[in-house]
VEXDREN-2710 file (C-alpha; in Angstrom, 1 decimal):
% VEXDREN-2710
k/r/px/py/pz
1/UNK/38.2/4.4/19.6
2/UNK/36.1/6.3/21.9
3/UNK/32.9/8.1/20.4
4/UNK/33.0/11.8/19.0
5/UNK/29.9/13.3/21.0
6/UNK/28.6/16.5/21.2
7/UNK/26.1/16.1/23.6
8/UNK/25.4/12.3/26.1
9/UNK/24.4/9.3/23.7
10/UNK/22.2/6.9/25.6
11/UNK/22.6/3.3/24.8
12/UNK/19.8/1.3/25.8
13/UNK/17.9/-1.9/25.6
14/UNK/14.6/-3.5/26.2
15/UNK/13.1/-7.0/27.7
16/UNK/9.8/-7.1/27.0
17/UNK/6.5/-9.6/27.4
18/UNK/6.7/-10.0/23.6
19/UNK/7.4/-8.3/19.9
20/UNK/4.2/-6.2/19.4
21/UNK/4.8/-2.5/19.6
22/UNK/1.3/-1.6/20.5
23/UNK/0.3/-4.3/23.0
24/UNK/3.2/-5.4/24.7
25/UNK/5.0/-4.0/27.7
26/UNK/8.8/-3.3/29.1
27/UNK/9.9/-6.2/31.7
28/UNK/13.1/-4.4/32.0
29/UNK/15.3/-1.6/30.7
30/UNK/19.0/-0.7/30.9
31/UNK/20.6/2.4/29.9
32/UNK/24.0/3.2/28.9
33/UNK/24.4/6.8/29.1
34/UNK/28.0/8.0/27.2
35/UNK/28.9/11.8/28.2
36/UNK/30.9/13.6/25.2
37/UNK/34.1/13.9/27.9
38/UNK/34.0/10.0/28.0
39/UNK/31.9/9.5/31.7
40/UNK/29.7/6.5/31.4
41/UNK/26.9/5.9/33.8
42/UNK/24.2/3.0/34.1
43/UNK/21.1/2.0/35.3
44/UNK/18.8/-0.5/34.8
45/UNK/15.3/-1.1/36.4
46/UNK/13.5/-4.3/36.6
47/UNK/10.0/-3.5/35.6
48/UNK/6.1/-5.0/36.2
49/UNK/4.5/-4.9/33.1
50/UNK/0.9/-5.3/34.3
51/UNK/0.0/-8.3/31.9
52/UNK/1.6/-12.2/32.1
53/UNK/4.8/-12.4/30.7
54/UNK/4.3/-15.6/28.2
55/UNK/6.2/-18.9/29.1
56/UNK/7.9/-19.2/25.9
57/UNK/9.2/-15.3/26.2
58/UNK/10.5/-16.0/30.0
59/UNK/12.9/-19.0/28.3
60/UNK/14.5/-16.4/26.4
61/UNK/15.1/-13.4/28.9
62/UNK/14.9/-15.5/32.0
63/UNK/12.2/-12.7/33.3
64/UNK/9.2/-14.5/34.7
65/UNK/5.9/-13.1/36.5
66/UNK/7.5/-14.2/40.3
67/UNK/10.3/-11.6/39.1
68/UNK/8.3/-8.5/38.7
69/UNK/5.5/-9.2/41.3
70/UNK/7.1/-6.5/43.9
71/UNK/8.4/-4.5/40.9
72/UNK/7.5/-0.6/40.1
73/UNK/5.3/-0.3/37.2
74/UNK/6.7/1.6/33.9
75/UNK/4.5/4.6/34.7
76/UNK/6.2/5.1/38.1
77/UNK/9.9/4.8/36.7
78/UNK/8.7/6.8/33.5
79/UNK/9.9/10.4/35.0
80/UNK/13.4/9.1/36.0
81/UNK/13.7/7.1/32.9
82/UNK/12.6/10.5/30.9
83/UNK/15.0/12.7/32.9
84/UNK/18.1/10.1/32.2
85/UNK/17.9/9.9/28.2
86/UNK/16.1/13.6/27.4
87/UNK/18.7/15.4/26.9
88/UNK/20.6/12.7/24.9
89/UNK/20.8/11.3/21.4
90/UNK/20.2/7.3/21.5
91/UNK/21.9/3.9/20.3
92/UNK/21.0/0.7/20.1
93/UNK/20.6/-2.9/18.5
94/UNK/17.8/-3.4/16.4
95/UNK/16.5/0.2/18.0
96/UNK/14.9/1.9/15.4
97/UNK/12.7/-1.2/14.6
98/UNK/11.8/-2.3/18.1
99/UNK/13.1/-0.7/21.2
100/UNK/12.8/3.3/20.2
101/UNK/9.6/2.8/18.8
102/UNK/7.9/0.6/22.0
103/UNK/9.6/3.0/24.9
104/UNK/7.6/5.9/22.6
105/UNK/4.6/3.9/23.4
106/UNK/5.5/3.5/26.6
107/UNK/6.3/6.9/27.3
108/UNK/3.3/8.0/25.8
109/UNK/1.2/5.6/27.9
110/UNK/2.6/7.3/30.8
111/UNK/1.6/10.8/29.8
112/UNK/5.3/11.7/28.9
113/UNK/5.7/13.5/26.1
114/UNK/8.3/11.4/24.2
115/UNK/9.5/13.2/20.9
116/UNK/12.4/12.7/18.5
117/UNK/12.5/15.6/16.6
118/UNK/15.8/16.6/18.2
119/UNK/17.2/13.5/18.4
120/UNK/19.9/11.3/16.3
121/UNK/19.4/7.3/16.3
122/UNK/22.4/5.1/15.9
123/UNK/21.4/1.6/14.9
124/UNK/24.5/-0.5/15.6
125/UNK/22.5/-3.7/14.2
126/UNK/21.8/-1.7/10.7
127/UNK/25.4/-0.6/10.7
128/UNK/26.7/-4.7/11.2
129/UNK/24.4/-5.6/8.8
130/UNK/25.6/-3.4/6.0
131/UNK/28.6/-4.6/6.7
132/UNK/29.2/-7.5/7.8
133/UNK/25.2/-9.4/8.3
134/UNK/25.3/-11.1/11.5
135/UNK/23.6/-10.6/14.6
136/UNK/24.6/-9.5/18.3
137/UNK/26.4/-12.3/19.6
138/UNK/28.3/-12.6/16.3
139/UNK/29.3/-9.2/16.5
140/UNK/30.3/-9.0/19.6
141/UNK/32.5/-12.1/19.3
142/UNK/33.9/-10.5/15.3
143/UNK/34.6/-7.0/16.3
144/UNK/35.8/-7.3/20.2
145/UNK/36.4/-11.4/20.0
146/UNK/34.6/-11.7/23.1
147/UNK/31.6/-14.1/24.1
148/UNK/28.7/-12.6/25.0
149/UNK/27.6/-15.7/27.4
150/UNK/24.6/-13.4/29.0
151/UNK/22.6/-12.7/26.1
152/UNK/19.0/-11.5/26.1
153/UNK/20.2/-9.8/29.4
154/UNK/19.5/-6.3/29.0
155/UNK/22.5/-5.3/31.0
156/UNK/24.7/-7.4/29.4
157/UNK/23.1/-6.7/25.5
158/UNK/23.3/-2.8/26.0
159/UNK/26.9/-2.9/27.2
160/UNK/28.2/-5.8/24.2
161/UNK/26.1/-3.1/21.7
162/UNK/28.2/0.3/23.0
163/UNK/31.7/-1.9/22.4
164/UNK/30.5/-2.9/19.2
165/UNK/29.8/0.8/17.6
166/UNK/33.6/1.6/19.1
167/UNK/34.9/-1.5/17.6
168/UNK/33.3/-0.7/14.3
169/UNK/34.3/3.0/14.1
170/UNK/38.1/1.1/14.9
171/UNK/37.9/-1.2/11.7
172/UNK/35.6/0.9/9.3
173/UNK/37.7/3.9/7.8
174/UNK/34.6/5.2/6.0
175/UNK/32.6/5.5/9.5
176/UNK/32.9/9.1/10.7
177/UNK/33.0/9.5/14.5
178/UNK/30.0/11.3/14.7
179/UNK/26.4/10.8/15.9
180/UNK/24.6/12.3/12.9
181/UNK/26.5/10.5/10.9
182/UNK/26.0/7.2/12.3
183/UNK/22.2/8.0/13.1
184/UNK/22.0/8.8/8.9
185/UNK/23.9/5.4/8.1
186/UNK/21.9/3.2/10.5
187/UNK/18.5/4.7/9.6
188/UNK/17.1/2.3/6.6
189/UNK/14.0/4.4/5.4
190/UNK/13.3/8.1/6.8
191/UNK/10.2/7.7/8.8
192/UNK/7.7/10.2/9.7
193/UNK/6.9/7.9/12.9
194/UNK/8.7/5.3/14.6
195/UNK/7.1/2.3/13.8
196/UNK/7.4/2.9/10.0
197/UNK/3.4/3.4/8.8
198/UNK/4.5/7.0/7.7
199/UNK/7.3/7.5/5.5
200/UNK/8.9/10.9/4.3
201/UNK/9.0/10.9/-0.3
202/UNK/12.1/13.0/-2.1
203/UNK/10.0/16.3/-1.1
204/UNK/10.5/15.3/3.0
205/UNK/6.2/15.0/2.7
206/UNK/4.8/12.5/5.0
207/UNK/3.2/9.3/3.0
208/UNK/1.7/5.9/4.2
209/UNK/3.8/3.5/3.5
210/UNK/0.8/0.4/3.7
211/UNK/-2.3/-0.2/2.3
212/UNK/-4.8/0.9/-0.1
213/UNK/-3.0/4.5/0.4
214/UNK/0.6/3.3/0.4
215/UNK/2.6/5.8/-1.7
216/UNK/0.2/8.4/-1.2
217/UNK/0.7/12.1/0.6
218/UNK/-1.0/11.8/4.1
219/UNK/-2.6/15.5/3.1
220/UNK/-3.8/14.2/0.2
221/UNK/-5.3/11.0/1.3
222/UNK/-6.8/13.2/4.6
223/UNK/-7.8/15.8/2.4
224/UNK/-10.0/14.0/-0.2
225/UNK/-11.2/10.9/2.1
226/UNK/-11.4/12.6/5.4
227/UNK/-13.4/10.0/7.4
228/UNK/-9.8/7.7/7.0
229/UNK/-8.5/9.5/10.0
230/UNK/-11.0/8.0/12.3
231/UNK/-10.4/5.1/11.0
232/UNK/-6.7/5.5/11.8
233/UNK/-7.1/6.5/15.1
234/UNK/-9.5/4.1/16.3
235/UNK/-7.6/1.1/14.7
236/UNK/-4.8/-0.5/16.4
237/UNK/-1.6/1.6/15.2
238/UNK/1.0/2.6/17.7
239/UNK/0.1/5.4/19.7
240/UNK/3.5/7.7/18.4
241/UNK/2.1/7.1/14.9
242/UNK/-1.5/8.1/15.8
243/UNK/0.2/11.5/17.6
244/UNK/2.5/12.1/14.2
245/UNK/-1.5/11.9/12.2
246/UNK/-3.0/14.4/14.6
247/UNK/-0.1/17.0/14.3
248/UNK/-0.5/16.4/10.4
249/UNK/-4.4/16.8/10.6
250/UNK/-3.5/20.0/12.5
251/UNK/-1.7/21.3/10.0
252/UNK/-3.6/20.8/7.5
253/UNK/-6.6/22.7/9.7
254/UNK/-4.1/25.3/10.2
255/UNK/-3.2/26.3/6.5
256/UNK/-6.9/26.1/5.4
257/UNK/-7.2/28.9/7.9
258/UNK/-4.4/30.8/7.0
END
């Protein structure tokens, strides 16, 4: 079944020098990009991440230090990489946990002004899970009975994830062949940031969702402890979530003027 779009979807996925959203750094990126008249076009760029890539994180992607010597930095591919998925809604494995959340910081390092507020997520990992818990390679070989023998290849993982949301919208009658759809099914908690330290409550209000404030309205919390925000901003949270806390704080300036 081939995907219902409305505008591109861009399937992507990352290598990176580790699993901390704030610290660590793309090694390489691959892009999938799926046009609603069913033209596919790819890219993928080999990046230097300007810190060692650990030992024990080169055994699993096969990327080592040698590899990205001579390799552009993420800052100098950010632009192209911006142009190719801005105008697109995005997919992934595991996506709206890891990768969306760590290109945002990339992006953001770069002094590109990476926002989602137009944009639909489709987690194919969140959609397997509901339905069948397993993980890439699994899936890959369940719903298209094919061995995915170049795993933790970002080529390779981003390409095995695109056949897998088709084959799923094949066997799962209740999936709707549509983006939103599949961005609201995949999504497991509405977030006010990527990274999941703001949450939206019943009344779409942005709350912290950890901590001595966990639960609480960000407003509130800002409003009647105000010296928290510098504590936010100068602690290590991701720098997306720090930039949803300033457009909150801003607000909040706003209507006491108004």
């Amino acid at each position: 079944m081939q995907l219902n779009l409305t505008k591109p979807i861009c399937f992507f996925d990352l290598e990176t020098t580790g699993i901390n959203i704030s610290k660590d750094r793309i090694v390489e990126i691959s892009i999938l990009k799926v046009h609603p008249d069913g033209k596919e076009e790819s890219k993928t760029w080999v990046v230097n991440p300007e810190m060692p890539i650990p030992a024990e994180v080169t055994a699993i992607h096969g990327i080592s230090d040698a590899d990205v010597a001579d390799k552009p930095t993420f800052k100098e591919l950010s632009k192209e990489i911006y142009n190719l998925i801005k105008d697109s809604d995005l997919g992934g494995f595991n996506s709206n946990r890891f990768d969306i959340p760590l290109l945002a910081e990339e992006m953001l390092r770069a002094e590109v002004d990476f926002d989602m507020k137009n944009t639909q997520s489709v987690d194919v990992q969140t959609i397997f899970h509901k339905m069948e818990q397993r993980t890439l390679v699994a899936a890959y070989k369940f719903y298209c009975d094919k061995d995915l023998s170049n795993a933790h290849s970002a080529e390779a993982d981003t390409k095995a994830t695109y056949e897998v949301l088709k084959a799923q919208l094949d066997r799962y009658e209740d999936l709707e062949n549509d983006t939103k759809f599949l961005a609201e099914f995949s999504s497991r908690k509405k977030f006010a940031d990527f990274a999941g330290f703001l949450i939206f409550n019943k009344e779409d209000e942005e709350c912290f969702s950890f901590g001595k404030h966990k639960g609480k309205r960000v407003l509130e919390v800002l409003d009647k402890e105000p010296g928290y925000f510098g504590w936010l901003l100068n602690a290590d949270f991701p720098l997306y979530t720090k930039k949803v806390l300033t457009a909150i704080k801003l607000r909040q300036f706003n209507n006491k003027l108004s």
